[in-house]
C-alpha positions in Angstrom: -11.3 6.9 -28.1 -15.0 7.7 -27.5 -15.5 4.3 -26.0 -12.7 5.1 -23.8 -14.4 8.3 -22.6 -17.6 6.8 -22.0 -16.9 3.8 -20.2 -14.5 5.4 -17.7 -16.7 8.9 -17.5 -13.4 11.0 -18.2 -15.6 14.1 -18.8 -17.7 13.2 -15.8 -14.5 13.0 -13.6 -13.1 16.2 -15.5 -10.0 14.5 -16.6 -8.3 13.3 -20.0 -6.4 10.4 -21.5 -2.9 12.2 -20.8 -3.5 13.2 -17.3 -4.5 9.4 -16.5 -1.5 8.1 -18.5 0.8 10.7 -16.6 -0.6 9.9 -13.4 -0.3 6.2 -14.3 3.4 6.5 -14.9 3.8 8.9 -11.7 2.2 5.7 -9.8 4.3 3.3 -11.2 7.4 5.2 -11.0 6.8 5.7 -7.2 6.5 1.4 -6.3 8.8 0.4 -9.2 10.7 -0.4 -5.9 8.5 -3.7 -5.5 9.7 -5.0 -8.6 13.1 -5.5 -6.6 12.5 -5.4 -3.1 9.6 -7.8 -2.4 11.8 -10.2 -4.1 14.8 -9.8 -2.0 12.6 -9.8 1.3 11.1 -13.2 0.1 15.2 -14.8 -0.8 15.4 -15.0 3.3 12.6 -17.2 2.9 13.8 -19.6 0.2 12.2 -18.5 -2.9 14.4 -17.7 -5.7 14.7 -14.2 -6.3 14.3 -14.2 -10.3 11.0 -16.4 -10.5 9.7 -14.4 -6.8 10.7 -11.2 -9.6 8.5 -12.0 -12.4 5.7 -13.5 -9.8 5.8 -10.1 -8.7 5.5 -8.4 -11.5 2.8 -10.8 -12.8 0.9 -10.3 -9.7 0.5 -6.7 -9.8 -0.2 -6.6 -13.3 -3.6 -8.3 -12.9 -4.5 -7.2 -10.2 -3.9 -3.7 -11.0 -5.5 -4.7 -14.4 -8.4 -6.1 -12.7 -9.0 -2.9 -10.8 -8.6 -0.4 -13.5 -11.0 -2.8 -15.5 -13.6 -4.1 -13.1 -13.3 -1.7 -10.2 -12.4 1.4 -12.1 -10.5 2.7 -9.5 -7.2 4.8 -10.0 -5.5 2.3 -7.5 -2.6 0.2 -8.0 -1.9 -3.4 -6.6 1.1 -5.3 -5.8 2.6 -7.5 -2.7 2.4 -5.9 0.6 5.7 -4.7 2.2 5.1 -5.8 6.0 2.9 -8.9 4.9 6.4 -10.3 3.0 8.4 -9.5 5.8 6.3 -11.0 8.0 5.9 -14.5 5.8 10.1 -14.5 5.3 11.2 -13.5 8.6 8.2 -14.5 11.1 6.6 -17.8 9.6 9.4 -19.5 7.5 12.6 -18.4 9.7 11.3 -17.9 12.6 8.5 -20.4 13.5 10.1 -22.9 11.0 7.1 -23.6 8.3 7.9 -23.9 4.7 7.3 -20.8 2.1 4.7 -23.7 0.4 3.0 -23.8 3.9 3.2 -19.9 3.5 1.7 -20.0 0.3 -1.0 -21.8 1.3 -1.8 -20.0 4.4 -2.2 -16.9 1.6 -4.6 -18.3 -0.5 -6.7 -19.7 2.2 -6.9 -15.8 3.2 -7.5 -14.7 -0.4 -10.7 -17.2 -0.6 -11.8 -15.9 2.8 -11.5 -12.5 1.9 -13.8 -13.2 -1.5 -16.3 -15.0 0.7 -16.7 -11.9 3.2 -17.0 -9.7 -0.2 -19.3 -11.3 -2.1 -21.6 -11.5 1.1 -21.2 -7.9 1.7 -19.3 -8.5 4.9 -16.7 -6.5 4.3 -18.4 -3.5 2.8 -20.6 -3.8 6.0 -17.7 -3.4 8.2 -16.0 -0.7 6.6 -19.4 1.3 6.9 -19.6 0.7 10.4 -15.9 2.8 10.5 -17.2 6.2 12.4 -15.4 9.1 10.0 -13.4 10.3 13.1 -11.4 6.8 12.4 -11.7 7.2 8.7 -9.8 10.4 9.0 -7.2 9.4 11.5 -6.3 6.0 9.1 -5.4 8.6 6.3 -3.5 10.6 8.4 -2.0 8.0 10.0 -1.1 6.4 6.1 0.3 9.9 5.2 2.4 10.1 8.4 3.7 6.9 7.6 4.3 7.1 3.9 6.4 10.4 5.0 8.1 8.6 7.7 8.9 5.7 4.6 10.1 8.7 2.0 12.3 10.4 4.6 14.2 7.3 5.6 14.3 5.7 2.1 16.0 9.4 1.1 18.7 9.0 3.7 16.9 12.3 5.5 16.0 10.9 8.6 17.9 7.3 9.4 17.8 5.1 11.8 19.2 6.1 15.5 21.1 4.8 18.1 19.2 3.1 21.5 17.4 5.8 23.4 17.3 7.9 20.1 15.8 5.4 17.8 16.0 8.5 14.8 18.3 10.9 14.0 18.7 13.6 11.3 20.7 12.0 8.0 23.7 13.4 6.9 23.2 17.0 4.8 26.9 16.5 3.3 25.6 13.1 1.4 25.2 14.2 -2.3 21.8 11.7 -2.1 20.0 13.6 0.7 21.0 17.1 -0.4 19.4 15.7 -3.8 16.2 14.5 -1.9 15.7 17.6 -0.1 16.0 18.8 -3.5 13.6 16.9 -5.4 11.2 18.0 -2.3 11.5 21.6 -2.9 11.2 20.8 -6.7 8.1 18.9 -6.3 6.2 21.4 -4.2 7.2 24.1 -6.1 5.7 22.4 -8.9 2.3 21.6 -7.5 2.3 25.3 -5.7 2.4 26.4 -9.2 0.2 23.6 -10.2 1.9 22.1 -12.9 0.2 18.7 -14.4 2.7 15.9 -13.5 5.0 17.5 -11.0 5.6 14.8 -9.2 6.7 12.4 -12.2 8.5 15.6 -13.2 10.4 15.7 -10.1 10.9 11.8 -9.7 12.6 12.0 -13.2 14.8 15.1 -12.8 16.4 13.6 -10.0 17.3 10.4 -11.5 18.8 12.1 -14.1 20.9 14.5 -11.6 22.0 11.5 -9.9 23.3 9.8 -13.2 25.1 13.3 -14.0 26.7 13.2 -11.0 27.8 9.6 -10.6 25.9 8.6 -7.3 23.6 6.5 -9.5 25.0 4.0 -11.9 23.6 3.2 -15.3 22.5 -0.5 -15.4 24.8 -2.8 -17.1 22.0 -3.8 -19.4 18.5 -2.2 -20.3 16.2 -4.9 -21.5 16.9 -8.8 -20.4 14.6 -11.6 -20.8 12.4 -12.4 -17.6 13.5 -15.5 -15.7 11.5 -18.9 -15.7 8.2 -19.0 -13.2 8.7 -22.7 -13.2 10.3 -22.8 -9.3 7.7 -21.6 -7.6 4.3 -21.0 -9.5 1.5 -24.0 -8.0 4.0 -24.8 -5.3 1.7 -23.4 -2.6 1.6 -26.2 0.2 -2.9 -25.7 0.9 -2.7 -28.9 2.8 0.0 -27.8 5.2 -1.5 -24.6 5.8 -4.6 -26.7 7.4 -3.1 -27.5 10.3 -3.9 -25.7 13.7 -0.5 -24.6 13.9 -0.9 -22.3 10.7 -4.3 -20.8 12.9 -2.0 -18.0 14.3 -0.4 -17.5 10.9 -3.6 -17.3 9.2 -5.3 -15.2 11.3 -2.3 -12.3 11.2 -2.5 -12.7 7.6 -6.0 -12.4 7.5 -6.5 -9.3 9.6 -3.2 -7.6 8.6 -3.9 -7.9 4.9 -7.8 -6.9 5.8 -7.2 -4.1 7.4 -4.2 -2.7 5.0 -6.4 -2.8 2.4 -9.1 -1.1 4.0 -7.1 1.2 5.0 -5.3 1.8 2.1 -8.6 1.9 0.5 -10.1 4.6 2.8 -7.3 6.7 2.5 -7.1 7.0 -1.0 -10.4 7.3 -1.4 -10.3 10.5 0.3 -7.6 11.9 -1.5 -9.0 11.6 -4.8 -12.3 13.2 -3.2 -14.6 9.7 -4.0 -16.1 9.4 -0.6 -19.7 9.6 -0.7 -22.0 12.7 1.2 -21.7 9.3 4.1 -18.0 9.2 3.9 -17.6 5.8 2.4 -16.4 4.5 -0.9 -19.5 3.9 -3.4 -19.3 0.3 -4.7 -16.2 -0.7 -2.4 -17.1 -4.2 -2.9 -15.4 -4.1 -6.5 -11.5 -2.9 -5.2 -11.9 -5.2 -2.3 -13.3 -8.1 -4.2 -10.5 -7.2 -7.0 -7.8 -7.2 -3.9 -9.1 -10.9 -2.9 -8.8 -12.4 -6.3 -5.3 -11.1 -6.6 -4.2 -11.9 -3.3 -5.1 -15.7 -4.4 -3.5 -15.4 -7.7 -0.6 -14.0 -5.9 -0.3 -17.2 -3.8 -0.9 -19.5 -6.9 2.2 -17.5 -8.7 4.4 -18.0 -5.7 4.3 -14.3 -4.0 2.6 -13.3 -0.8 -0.7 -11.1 -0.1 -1.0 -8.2 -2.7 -3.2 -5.4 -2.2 -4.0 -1.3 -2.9 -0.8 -0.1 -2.5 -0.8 3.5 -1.0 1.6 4.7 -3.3 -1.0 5.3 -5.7 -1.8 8.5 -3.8 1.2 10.3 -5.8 -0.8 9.2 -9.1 -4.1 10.6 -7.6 -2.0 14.0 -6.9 -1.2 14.2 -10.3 -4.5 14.1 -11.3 -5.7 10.3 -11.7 -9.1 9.3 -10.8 -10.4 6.9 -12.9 -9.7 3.3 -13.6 -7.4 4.3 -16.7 -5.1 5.1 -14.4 -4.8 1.7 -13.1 -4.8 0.0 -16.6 -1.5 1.9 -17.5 0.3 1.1 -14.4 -1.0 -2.3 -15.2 0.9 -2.2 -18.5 3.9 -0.7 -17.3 4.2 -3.5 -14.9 4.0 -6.2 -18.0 6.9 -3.8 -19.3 8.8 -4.5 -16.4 9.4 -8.3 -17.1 11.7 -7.1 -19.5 13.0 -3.6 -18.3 13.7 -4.2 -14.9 16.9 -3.7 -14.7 15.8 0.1 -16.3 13.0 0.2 -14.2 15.4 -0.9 -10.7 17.8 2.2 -11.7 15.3 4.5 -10.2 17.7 5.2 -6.9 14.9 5.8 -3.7 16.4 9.4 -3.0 14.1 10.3 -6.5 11.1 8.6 -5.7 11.3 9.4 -1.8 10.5 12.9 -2.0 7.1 12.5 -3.3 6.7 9.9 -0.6 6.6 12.8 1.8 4.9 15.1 -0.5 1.8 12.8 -0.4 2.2 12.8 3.5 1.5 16.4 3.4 -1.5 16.0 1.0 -2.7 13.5 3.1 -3.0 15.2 7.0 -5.3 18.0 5.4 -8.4 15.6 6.8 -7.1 16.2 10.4 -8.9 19.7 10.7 -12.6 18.0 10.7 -11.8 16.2 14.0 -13.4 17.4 16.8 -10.4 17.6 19.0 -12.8 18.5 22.4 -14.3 14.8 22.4 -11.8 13.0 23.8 -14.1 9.6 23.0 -13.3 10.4 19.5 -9.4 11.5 19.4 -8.1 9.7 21.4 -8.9 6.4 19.3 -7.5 8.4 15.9 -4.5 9.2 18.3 -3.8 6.0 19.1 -4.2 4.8 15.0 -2.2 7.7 14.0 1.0 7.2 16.4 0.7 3.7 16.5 0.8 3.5 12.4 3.9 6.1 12.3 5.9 4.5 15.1 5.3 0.6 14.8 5.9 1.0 11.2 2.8 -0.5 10.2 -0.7 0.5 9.1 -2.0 -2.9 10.4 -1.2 -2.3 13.8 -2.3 1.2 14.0 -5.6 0.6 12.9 -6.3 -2.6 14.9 -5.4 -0.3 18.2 -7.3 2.4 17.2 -10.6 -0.4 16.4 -9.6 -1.6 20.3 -9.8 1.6 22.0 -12.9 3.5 20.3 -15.6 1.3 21.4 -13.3 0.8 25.0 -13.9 4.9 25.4 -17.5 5.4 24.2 -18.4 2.8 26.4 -16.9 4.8 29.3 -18.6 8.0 28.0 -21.4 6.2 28.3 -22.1 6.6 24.7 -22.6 3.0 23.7 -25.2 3.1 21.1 -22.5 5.2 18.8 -20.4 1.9 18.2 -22.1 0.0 15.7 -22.7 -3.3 15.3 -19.6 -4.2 12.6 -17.4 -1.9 14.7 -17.9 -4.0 17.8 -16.9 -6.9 15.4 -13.6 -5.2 14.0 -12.7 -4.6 17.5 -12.9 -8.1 18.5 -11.2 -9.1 15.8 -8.6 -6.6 16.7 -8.1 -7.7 19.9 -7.8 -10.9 19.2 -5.2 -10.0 16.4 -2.5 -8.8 19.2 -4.0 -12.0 21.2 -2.7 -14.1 18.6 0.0 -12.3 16.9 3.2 -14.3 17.0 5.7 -11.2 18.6 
């Protein structure tokens, strides 16, 4: 137990074995949803969903381990919601390729993105990110995990044309539990309580098993199902082709700048920014990101990544790689209680979805909001993150825009030499992007 203390600095960090363990849980509690969903996304695509379940699984588990181990970061990895969607929907059933072609297309980005790391690329490019942008991608990410909890509760839902939202319905046991489980969870934290949010994640589950709207799972603990179908069926060759350039690309930048993102954000909410506002040794969770992303691909599962839902773990008091090594271990759980594990009904974990939201827009009063050069680029990622549904897309228009306004400020010699390049890139990412 010393050992433990020394190598991850508990004391130093002014936390403990429980309050990692809790906030471990709290994490994986929150994207247990991955264990079922990604898997289902990647069934319109052709992969099996019990081998794309345990590839999954697998997948986070090592990367998350790898993290908590090498990185020793409380941040969890898994497959990217948005980058699976885009693989099943846009590459294989849209523009015809073959998940293998997919596949391959991933771990070509995976090797890239461990070139660009250990060359310092990448760490040279998020440095460049002026902390005006650094603040609006967390805000952005908490307005969008928010947007995520209230629709995935049933409190806001999807609208009609001309009203693309409208309010849920307050007479649905499952919203007037939500909206529950949201009072309950910032009671909790007003009062601060250690593990509130898990606290709040679990009494709802339990309410909604009492009541009926949640039904027990007809069995507990089941054997995982055979990796065989899809693991080293990745299609590299294929990928090769100048066809697969726009698919690569989006992957590329979509999965680089999620993770950066991701990265950036949480990084602020557990307070490790440096006296510069960037991440001390952010070459470890970004190089730990690439290697699982191409392990993901060799498994059979698209790009994997920091997953922002590691922020509720952080809020319950995680900050050291610990965290990360018991959500690691809970996900090796999961191969055989996932049907437990998948009982977890989204009107529990939603609410501390949008709790994190509200932990996360505290940044938003060190902007300078009378230099328009400056908020009008975090406007732009900000709205464009919230309403496109996707942090990718927010961030590469806010990388367009802020060198496009300092320029006309005449204030040139602010943009720096990597955020000229992320711009570029991000302008040639809508260029490419296959709409």
């Amino acid at each position: 137990m010393r050992s433990l203390f020394s190598y991850f600095e508990l004391e130093k960090h002014g936390t403990n074995v429980r309050q990692e363990a809790i906030a471990g849980l709290t994490t994986f509690v929150t994207m247990a949803y991955i264990i079922i969903v990604n898997p289902k996304i990647l069934e319109a695509a052709g992969m099996p969903f019990g081998p794309s379940m345990v590839a999954t699984i697998l997948s986070a588990s090592f990367g998350t381990l790898l993290m908590g181990v090498y990185a020793k970061r409380p941040f969890a990895i898994a497959p990217y919601m948005g980058e699976n969607a885009f693989i099943a929907y846009t590459v294989v059933k849209v523009m015809g390729y073959s998940w293998q072609t997919a596949l391959g297309a991933i771990f070509i980005s995976g090797v890239l993105f461990a070139i660009l790391t250990v060359v310092k690329i990448r760490s040279w490019l998020a440095d460049a990110i002026p902390e005006s942008l650094k603040i609006g991608i967390a805000v952005g990410i908490g307005l969008f995990l928010s947007f995520i909890g209230l629709n995935e509760t049933g409190i806001v839902r999807l609208g009609v044309e001309g009203a693309p939202v409208h309010v849920g319905d307050f007479h649905q046991p499952m919203v007037l539990l939500a909206i529950l489980g949201f009072l309950l969870i910032g009671f909790l934290m007003m009062q601060r309580v250690h593990g509130a949010i898990l606290i709040g994640i679990l009494v709802v589950t339990v309410l909604g098993f009492i009541v009926g709207i949640t039904p027990l799972p007809d069995k507990w603990v089941d054997l995982p199902p055979d990796l065989g179908p899809i693991l080293l069926q990745l299609d590299i060759a294929g990928a090769l082709s100048w066809g697969l350039f726009s698919v690569i690309l989006t992957v590329f930048v979509m999965a680089f700048l999620d993770t950066l993102g991701t990265l950036i954000a949480l990084a602020f909410r557990a307070n490790l920014l440096d006296e510069k506002g960037n991440l001390p040794e952010i070459e470890k969770p970004m190089l730990t990101d690439a290697v699982a992303t191409t392990v993901a691909s060799l498994l059979g599962t698209t790009t994997t990544g920091a997953y922002i839902e590691s922020a509720t773990g952080i809020a319950a008091g995680g900050k050291t790689g610990l965290t990360a090594i018991v959500v690691a271990l809970l996900f090796l759980l999961a191969l055989f209680f996932a049907p437990f594990f998948s009982a977890i009904p989204a009107f529990a974990y939603g609410p501390s979805l949008i709790i994190v939201g509200v932990l996360m827009v505290t940044p938003i009063t060190r902007l300078k909001f009378d230099d328009f050069s400056e908020i009008v680029p975090v406007f732009c990622i900000i709205v464009m993150m919230s309403f496109t549904y996707n942090i990718g897309i927010g961030m590469t228009a806010g990388f367009v825009v802020y060198p496009f306004f300092k320029v006309l400020s005449g204030r040139i010699r602010e943009v720096r030499g990597g955020m000229w390049v992320l711009g570029v890139l991000s302008l040639l990412f809508f260029v490419f992007y296959p709409y």
